[in-house]
C-alpha positions in Angstrom: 32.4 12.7 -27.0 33.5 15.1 -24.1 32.2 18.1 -23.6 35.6 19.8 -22.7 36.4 22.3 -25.1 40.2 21.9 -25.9 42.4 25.0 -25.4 44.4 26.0 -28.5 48.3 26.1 -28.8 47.6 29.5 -31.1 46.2 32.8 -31.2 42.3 32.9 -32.6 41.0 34.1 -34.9 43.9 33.6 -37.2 44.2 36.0 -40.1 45.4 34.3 -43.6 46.7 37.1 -45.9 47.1 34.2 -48.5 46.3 30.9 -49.8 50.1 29.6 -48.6 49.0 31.2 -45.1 45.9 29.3 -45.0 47.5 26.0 -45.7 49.9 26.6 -43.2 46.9 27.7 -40.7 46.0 24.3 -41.5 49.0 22.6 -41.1 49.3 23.6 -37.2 45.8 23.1 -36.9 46.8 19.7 -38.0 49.2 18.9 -35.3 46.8 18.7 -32.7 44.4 16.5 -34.1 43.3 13.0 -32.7 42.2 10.2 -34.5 38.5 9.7 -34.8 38.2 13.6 -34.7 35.2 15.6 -36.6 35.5 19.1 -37.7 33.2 21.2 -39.2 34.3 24.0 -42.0 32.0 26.8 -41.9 32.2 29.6 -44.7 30.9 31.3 -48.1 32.2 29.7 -51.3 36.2 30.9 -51.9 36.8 31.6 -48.2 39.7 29.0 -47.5 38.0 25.6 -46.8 39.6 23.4 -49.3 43.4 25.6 -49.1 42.6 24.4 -45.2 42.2 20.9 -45.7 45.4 21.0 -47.9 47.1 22.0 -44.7 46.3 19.5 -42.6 46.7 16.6 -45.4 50.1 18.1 -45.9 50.7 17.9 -42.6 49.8 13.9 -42.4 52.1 13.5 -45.7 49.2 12.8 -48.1 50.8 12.6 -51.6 47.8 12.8 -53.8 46.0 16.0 -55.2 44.0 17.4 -52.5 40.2 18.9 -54.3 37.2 19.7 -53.0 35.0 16.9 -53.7 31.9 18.7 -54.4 30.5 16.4 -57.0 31.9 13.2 -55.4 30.6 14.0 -51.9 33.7 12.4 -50.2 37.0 12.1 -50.7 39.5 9.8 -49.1 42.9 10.5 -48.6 45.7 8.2 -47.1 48.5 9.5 -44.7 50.7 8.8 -41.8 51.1 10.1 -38.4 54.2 11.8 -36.8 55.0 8.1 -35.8 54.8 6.8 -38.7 51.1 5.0 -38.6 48.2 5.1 -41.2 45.9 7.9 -41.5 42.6 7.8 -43.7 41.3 11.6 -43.6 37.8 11.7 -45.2 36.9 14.9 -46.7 33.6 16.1 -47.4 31.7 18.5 -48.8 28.0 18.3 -48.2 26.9 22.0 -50.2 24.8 19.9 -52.7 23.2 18.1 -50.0 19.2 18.9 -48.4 18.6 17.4 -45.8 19.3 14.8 -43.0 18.2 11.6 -45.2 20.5 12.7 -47.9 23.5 12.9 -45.3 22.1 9.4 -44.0 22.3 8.0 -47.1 25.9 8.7 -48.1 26.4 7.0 -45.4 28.2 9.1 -42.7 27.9 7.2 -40.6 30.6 4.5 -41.8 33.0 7.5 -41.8 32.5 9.3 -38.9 33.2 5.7 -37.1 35.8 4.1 -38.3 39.5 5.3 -37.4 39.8 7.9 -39.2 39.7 12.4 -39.3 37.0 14.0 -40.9 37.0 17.4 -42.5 34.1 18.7 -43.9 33.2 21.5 -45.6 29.7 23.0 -45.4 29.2 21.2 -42.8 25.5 22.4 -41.3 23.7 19.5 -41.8 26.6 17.4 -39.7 26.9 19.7 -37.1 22.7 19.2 -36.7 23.0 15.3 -37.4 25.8 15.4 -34.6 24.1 17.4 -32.0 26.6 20.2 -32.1 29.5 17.9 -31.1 32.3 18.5 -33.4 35.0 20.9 -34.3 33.8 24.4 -35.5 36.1 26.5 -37.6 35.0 29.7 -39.4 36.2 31.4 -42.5 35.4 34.4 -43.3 36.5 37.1 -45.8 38.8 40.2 -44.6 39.6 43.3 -45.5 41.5 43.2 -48.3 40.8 40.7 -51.7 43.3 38.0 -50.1 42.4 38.2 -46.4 40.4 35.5 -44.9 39.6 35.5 -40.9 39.5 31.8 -39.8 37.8 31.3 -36.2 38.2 28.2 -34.3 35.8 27.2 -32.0 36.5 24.5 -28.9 36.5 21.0 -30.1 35.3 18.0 -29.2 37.1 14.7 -29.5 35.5 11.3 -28.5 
């Protein structure tokens, strides 16, 4: 993976004054994306991971419901580029995992190396088992009930 951070075509942090902003957030998030991409969703339960994610499979044209697959680990999700080509995005969330062997063992491997994006929610253990090389996006609460502050951090793409 390079060690170029990637400049972003918006303004960051960006603030999210609903769950239709942050899946639009994700959605231009989306556009820039490559293939084989990792990012990392960093945040306290509620903050906008999962509305995120619905983004960016919206933006790919994924038809099926969009969850957070907390008891499932992973969940796959088929799509298609802007010109028209296949696009698995694997989401995870890895809050009920422990340590490093646990991620070993759900094999993340096979995802993280086949053709494919990754988003993945709770993502500490990745970003350890990876060295620190993937995307980094923040949420955070705001000000108000509905506000969420989402940071985005440069990216790495391999």
């Amino acid at each position: 993976m390079s060690s170029e951070g990637k400049i972003f075509p918006f303004s960051n942090p960006q603030v999210s004054l609903s769950q239709d902003d942050t899946i639009s957030i994700g959605k231009k998030f989306a556009a820039d994306l490559e293939m084989n991409s990792i990012t990392g969703l960093f945040g306290n339960l509620g903050s906008g991971k999962t509305q995120f994610v619905k983004g960016v499979c919206e933006f790919f044209g994924v038809k099926s419901g969009v969850s957070s697959p907390t008891f499932t680990i992973v969940n796959e999700y088929a799509g298609f580029d802007s010109s028209g080509n296949p696009v698995v995005i694997n989401h995870f969330d890895l809050y009920r995992l422990k340590n490093l062997i646990e991620l070993k063992e759900i094999g993340i491997e096979s995802y993280i190396r086949k053709n494919s994006i990754c988003l993945i929610e709770w993502a500490q253990l990745a970003d350890e088992y990876l060295s620190g090389q993937l995307n980094k996006i923040n949420f955070e609460f705001g000000a108000d009930k509905n506000e969420r502050i989402i940071s985005f951090f440069p990216w790495f793409n391999s």
